[in-house]
ZAVOMI-126048 format. One line per 10 residues: number of its first residue (from 0); for each residue x, y, z of N, C-alpha, C. Coordinates in steps of 0.001 Angstrom, whole numbers, always signed. Layout:
N
NUM	X/Y/Z/X/Y/Z/X/Y/Z  ...
REM end
This chain:
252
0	+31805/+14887/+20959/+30768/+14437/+20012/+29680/+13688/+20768  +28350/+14023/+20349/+27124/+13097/+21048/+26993/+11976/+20805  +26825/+10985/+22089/+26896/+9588/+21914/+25388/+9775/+21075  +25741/+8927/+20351/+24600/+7866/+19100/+24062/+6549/+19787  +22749/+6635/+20083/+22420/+5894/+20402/+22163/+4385/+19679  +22240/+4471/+17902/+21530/+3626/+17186/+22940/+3247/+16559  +22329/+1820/+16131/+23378/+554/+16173/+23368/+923/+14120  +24990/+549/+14354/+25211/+353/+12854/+24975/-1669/+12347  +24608/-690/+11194/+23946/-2886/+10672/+24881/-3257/+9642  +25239/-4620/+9704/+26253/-5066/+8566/+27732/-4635/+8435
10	+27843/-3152/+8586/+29346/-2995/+8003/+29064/-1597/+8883  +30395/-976/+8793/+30491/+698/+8993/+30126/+1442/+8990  +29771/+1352/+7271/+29542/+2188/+6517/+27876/+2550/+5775  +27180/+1359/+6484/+25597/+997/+6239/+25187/+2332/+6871  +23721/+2363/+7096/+22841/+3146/+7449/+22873/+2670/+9496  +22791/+3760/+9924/+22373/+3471/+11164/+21199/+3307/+11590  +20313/+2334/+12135/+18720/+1957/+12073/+18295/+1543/+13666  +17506/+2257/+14166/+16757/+1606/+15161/+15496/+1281/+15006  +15058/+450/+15619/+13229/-581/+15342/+13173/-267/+17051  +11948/+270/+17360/+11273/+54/+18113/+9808/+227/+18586
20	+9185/+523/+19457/+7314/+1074/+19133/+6719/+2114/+19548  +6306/+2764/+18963/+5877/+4043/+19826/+4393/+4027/+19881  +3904/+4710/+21227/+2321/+4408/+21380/+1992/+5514/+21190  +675/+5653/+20800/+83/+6813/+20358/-1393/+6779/+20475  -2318/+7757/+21387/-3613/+7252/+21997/-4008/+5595/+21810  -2801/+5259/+22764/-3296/+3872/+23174/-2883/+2742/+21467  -2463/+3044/+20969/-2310/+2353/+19444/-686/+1873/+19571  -93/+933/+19907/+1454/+900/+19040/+1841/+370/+17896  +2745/+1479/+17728/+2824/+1508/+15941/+4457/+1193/+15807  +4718/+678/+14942/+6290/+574/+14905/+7376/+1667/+14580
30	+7976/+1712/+15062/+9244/+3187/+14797/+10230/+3204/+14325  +10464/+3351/+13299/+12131/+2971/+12862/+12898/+4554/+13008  +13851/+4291/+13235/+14816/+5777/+13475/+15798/+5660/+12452  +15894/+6037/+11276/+16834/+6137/+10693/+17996/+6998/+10053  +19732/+6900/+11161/+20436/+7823/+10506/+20677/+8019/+8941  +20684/+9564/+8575/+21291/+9958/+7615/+21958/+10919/+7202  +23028/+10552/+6674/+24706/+11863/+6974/+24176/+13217/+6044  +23160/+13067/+5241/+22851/+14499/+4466/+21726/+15346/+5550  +20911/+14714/+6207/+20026/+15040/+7477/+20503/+16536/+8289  +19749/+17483/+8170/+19991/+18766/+9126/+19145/+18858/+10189
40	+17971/+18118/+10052/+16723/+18357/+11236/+16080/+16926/+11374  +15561/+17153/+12237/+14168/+15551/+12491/+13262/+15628/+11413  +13044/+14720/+10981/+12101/+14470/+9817/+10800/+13535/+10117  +9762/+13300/+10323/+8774/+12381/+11060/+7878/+12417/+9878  +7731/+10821/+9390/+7105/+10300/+8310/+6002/+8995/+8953  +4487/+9416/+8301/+3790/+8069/+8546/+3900/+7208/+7281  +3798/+5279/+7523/+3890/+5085/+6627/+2552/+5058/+5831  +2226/+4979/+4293/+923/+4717/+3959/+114/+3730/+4495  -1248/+3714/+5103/-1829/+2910/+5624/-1849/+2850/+6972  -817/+3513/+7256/-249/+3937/+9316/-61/+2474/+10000
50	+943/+1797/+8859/+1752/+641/+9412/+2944/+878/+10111  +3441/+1998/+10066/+4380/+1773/+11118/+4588/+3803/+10871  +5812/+4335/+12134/+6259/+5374/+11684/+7954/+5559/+11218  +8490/+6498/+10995/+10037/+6597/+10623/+10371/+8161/+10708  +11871/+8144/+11902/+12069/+9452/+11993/+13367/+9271/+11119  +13743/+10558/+10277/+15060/+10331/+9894/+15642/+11264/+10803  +17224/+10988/+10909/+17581/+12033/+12166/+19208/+12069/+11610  +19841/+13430/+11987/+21092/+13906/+11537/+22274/+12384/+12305  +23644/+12516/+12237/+24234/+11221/+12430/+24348/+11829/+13551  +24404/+10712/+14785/+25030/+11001/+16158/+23936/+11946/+17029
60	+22776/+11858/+16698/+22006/+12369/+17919/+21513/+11851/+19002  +21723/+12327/+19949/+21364/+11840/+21231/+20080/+11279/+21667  +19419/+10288/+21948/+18242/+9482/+22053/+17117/+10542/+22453  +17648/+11437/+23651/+16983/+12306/+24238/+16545/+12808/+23187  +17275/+13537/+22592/+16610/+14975/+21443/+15879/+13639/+20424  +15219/+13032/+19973/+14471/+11989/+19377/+13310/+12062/+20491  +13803/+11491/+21509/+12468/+11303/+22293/+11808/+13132/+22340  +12327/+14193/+23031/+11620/+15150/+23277/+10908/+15887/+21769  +11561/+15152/+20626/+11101/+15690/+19188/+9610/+14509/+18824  +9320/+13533/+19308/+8443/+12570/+19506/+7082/+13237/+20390
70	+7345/+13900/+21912/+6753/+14029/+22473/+5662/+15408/+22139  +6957/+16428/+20758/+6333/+17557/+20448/+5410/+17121/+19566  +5430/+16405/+18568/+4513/+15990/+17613/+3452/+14993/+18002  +3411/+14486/+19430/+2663/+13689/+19680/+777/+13892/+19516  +717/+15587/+19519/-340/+16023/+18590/-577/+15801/+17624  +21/+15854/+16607/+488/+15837/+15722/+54/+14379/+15285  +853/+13322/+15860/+477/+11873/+15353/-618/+11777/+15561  -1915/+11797/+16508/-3134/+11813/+17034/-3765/+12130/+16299  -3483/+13177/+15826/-4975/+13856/+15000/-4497/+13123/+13677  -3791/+12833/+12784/-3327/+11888/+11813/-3399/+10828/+11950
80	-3005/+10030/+12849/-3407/+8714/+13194/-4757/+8352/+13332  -5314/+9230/+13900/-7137/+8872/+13984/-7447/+8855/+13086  -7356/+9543/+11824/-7921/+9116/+10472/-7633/+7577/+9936  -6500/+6811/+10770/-6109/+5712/+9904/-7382/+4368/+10880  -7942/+3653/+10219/-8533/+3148/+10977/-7121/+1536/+11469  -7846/+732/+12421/-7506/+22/+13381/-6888/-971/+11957  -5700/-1977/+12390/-5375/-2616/+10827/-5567/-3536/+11230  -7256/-4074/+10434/-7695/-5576/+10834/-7079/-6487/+10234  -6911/-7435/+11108/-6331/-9123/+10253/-7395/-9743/+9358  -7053/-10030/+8718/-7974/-11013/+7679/-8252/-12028/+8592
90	-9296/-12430/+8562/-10398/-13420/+9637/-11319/-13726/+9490  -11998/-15059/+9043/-13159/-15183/+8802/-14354/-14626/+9555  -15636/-14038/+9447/-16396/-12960/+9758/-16384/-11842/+9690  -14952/-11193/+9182/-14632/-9493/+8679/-15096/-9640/+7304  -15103/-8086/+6757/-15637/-7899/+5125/-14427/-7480/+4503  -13730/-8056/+3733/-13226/-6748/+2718/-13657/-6445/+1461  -13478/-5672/+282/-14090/-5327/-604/-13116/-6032/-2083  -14089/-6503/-2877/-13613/-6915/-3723/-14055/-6052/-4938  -13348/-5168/-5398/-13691/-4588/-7021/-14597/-3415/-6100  -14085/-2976/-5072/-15508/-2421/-4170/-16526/-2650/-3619
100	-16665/-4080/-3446/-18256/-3889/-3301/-17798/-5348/-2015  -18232/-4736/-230/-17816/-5720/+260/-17794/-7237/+675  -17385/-7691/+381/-17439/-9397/+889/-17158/-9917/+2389  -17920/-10891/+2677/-17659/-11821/+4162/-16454/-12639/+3523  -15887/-12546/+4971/-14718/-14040/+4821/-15227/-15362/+5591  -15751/-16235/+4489/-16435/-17665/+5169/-15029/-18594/+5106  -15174/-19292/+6364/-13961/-20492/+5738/-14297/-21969/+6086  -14134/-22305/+5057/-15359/-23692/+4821/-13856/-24923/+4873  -13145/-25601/+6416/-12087/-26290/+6274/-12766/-27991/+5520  -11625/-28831/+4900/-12419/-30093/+4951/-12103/-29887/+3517
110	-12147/-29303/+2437/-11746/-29340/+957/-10638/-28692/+630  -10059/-28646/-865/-8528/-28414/-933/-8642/-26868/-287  -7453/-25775/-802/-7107/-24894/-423/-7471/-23696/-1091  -9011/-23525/-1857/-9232/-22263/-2722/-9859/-21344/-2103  -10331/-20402/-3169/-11020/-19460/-2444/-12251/-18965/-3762  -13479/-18883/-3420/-14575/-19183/-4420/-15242/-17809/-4064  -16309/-16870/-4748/-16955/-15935/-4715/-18436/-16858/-4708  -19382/-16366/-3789/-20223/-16968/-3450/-21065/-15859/-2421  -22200/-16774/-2305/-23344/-15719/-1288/-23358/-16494/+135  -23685/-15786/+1054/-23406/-16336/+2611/-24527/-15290/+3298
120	-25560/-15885/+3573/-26656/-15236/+3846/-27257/-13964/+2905  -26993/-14447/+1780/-27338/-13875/+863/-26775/-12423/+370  -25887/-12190/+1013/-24568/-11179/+1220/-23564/-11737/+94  -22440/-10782/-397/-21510/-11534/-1118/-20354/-12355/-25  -19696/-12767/-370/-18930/-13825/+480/-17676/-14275/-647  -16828/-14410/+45/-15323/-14796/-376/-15195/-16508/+693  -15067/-17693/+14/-15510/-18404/+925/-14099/-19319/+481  -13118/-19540/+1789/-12041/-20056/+1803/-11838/-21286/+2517  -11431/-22358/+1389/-11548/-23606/+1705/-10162/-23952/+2365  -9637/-25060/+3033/-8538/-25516/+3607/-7849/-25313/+4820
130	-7124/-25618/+5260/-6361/-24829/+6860/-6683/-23079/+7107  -7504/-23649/+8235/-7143/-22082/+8735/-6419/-21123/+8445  -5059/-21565/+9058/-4154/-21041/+9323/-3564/-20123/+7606  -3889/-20536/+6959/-3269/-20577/+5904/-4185/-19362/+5061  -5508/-19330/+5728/-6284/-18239/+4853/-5814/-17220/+4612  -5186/-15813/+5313/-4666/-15250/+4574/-3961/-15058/+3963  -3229/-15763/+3326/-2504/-16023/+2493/-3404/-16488/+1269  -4191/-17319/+1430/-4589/-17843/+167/-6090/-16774/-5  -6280/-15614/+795/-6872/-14891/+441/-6008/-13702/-655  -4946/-13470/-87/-3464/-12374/-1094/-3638/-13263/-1810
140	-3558/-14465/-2286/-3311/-14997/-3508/-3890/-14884/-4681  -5412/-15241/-3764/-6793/-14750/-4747/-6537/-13825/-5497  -6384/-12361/-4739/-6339/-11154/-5058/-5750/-10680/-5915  -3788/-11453/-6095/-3008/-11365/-6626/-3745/-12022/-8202  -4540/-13537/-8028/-5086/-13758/-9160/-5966/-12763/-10006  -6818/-11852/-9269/-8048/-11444/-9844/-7141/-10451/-10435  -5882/-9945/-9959/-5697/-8504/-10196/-4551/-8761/-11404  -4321/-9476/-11930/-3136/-10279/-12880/-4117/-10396/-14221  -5732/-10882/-13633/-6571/-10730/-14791/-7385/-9760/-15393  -7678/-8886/-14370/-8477/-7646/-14830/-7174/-6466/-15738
150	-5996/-6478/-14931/-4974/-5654/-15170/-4115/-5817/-16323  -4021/-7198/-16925/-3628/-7304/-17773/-4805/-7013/-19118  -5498/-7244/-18624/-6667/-7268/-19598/-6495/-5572/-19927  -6361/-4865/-18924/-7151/-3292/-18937/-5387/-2249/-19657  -4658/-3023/-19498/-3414/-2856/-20126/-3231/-3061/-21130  -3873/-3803/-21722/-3987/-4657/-23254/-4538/-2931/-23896  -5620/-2783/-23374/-6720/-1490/-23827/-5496/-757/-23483  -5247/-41/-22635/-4809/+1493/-22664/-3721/+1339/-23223  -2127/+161/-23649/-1447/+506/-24608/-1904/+165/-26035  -2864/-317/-26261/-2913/-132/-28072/-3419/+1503/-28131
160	-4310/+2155/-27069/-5082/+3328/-27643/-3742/+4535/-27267  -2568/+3925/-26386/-1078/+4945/-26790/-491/+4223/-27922  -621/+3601/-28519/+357/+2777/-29543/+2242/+2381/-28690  +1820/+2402/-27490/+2889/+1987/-26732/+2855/+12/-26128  +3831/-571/-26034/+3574/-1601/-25237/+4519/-1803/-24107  +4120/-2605/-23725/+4604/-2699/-21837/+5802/-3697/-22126  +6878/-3387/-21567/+8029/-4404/-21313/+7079/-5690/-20671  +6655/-5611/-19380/+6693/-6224/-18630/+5391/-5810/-17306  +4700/-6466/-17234/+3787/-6361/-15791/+4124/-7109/-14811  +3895/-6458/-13863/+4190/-6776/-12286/+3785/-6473/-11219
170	+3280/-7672/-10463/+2463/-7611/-9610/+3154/-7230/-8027  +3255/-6311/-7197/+3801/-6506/-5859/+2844/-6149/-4633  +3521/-6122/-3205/+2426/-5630/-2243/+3175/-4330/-1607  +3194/-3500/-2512/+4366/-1722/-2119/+3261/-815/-1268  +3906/-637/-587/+3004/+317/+687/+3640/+2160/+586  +4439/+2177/-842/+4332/+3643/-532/+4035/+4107/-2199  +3440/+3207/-3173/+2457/+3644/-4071/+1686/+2919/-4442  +838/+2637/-5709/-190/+1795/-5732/+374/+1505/-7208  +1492/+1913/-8063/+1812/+1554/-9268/+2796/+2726/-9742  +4108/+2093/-10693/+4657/+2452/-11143/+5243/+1999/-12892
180	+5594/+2593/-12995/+6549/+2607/-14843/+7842/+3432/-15085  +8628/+2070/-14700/+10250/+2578/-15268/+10387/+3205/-16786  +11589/+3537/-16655/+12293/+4155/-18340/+12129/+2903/-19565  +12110/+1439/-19174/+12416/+597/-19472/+10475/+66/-20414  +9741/+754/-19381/+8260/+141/-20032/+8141/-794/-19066  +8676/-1359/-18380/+7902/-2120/-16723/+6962/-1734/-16126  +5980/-1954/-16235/+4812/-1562/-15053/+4725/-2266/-14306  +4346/-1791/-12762/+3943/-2565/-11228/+2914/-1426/-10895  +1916/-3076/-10389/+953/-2100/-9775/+585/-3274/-8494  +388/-2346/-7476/-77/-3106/-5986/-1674/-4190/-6255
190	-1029/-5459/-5994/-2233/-6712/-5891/-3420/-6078/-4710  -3547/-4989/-4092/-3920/-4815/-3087/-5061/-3817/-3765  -5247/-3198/-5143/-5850/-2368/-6062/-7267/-3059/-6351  -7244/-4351/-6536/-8424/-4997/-6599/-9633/-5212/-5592  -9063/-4607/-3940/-10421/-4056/-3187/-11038/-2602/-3622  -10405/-1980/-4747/-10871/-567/-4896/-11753/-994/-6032  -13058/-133/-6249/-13857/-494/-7153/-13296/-331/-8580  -13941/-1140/-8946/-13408/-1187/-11032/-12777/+189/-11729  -13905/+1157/-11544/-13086/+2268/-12338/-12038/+3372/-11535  -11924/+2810/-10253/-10256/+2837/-9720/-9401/+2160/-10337
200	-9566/+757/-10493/-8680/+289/-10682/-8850/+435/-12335  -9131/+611/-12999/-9152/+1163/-14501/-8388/+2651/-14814  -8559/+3466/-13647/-7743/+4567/-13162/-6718/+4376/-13258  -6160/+3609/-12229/-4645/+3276/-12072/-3862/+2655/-13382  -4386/+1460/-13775/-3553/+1262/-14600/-3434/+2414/-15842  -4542/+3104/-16323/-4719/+4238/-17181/-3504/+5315/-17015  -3268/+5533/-15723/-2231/+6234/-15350/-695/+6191/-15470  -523/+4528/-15426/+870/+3977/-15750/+896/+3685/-16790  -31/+3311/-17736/+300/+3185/-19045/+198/+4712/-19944  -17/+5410/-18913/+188/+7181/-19485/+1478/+7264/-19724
210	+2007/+7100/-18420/+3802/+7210/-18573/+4813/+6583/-19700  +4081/+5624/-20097/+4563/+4649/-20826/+4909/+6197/-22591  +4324/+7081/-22295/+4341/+8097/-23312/+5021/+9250/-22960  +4109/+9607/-21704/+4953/+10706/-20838/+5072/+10440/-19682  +6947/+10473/-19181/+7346/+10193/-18486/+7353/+11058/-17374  +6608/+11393/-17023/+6545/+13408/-15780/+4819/+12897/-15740  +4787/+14856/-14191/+2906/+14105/-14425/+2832/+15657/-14852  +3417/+15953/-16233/+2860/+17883/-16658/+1509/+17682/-17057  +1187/+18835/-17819/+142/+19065/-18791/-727/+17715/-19369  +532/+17468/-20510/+524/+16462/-21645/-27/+15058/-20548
220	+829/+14964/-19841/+427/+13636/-19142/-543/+13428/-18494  -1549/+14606/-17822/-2745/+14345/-17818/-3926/+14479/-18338  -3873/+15215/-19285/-4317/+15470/-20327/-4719/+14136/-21281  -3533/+13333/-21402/-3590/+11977/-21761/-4297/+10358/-21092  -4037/+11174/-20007/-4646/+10447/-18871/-6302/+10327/-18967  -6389/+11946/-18773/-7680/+11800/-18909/-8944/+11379/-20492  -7852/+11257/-21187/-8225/+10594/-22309/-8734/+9465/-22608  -7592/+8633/-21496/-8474/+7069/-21717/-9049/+6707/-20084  -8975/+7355/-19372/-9673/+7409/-17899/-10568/+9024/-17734  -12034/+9284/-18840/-12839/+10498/-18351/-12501/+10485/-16777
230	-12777/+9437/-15862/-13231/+9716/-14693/-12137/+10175/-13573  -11204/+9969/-14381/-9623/+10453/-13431/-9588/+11094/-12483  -10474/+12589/-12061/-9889/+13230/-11072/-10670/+12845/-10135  -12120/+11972/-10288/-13134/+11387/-9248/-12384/+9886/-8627  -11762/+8803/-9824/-10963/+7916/-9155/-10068/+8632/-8462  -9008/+9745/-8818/-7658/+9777/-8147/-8329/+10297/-6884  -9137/+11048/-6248/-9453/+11237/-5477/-9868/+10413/-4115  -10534/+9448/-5017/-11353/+8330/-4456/-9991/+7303/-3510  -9229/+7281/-4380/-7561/+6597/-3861/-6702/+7222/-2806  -6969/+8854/-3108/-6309/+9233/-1892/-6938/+9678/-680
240	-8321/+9394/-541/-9283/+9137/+1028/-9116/+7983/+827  -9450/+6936/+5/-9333/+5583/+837/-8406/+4380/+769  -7424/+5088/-455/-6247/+3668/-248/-5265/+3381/+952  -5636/+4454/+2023/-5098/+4275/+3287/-5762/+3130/+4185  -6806/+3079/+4118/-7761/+1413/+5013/-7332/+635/+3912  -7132/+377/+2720/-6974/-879/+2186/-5297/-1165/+2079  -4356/-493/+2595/-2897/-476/+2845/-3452/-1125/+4320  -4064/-810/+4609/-3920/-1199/+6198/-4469/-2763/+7152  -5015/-3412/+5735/-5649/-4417/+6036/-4094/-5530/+6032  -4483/-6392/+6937/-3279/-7422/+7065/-3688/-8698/+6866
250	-2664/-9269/+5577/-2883/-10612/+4993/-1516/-11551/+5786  -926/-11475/+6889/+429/-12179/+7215/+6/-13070/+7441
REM end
């Protein structure tokens, strides 16, 4: 049997997982290798936003056959990876976009710890008061605020016009969709939706509170969709060229 190179975690019977980095025209990106006993072939997944990559691989393969299955696709990652741009840190003097439309990050230390919408050379500006250190974070926070208020608000609208209501809203930072709706009527939608302009994000929630009726994406469900979102197939579009740079921006 082929020695396995990758370490079992916790117990026996867990998943077998390796973390390490793989470079790719000059970029390193993180790699997770993960065994799985139903696995027949190499599987090579980017994540959304091109935060990291993940091979899944049959149990007990030899490091080698990983690496020479790495080196074949290394085309492959390149021409895909170049579409993802560079994943800037949040830093005062970068822009990101609020509701779409982009903002400077000013950080004004010396007062408590907020974060105010304001002009900065007559530009829009996101202007963050308190420790440094601490801005991005209390920039996600913002975000998490603005997007708790527009979203609930825009949820209010699209379940009275299904005559459906929401268990529950929920805010997270999920990097492999931008919103979901359990069996239950829970909706989550990514705090990270509020750099996409308004009638994206009027999109999205339009979409999960679709489900809230029909649970599939057939006919009926977009059909419905496009009922209380006309602009649906211009937002959904709009999300899948660019919710990859706004997955990719880093608030740690």
């Amino acid at each position: 049997m082929p020695f396995s190179f990758l370490q079992r975690l916790n117990s026996p019977s867990s998943a077998a997982v390796q973390e390490r980095e793989h470079v790719v025209a000059g970029r390193a990106f993180p790699l997770r290798i993960v065994e799985n006993d139903r696995a027949r072939r190499l599987t090579l997944r980017i994540d959304t936003g091109g935060k990291g990559l993940r091979i899944t691989v049959p149990p007990g393969l030899p490091r080698g056959e990983v690496d020479r299955f790495l080196h074949r696709q290394q085309g492959w990652l390149e021409q895909r990876l170049a579409k993802v741009p560079e994943r800037p840190q949040v830093r005062p003097g970068i822009k990101i976009p609020l509701r779409g439309v982009p903002h400077l990050i000013v950080h004004e230390p010396g007062r408590r710890g907020t974060v105010t919408v304001g002009l900065e050379g007559g530009q829009p500006a996101l202007i963050v008061h308190g420790e440094r250190r601490h801005l991005p974070r209390r920039l996600a926070d913002f975000l998490k605020r603005e997007a708790k208020r527009d979203i609930d608000m825009a949820v209010a609208k699209h379940t009275q016009a299904v005559g459906r209501k929401a268990k529950a809203i929920k805010f997270r930072d999920t990097s492999s969709r931008w919103g979901s709706c359990t069996s239950d009527g829970t909706l989550s939608f990514s705090w990270r939706i509020m750099m996409a302009p308004a009638p994206v994000i009027n999109y999205l929630v339009a979409h999960e509170v679709a489900h809230l009726k029909e649970m599939n994406h057939g006919p009926k469900f977009w059909r419905l969709c496009e009922e209380l979102c006309p602009d649906t197939k211009r937002c959904k579009d709009w999300l899948k060229r660019n919710g990859g740079a706004l997955q990719a921006i880093q608030f740690e």
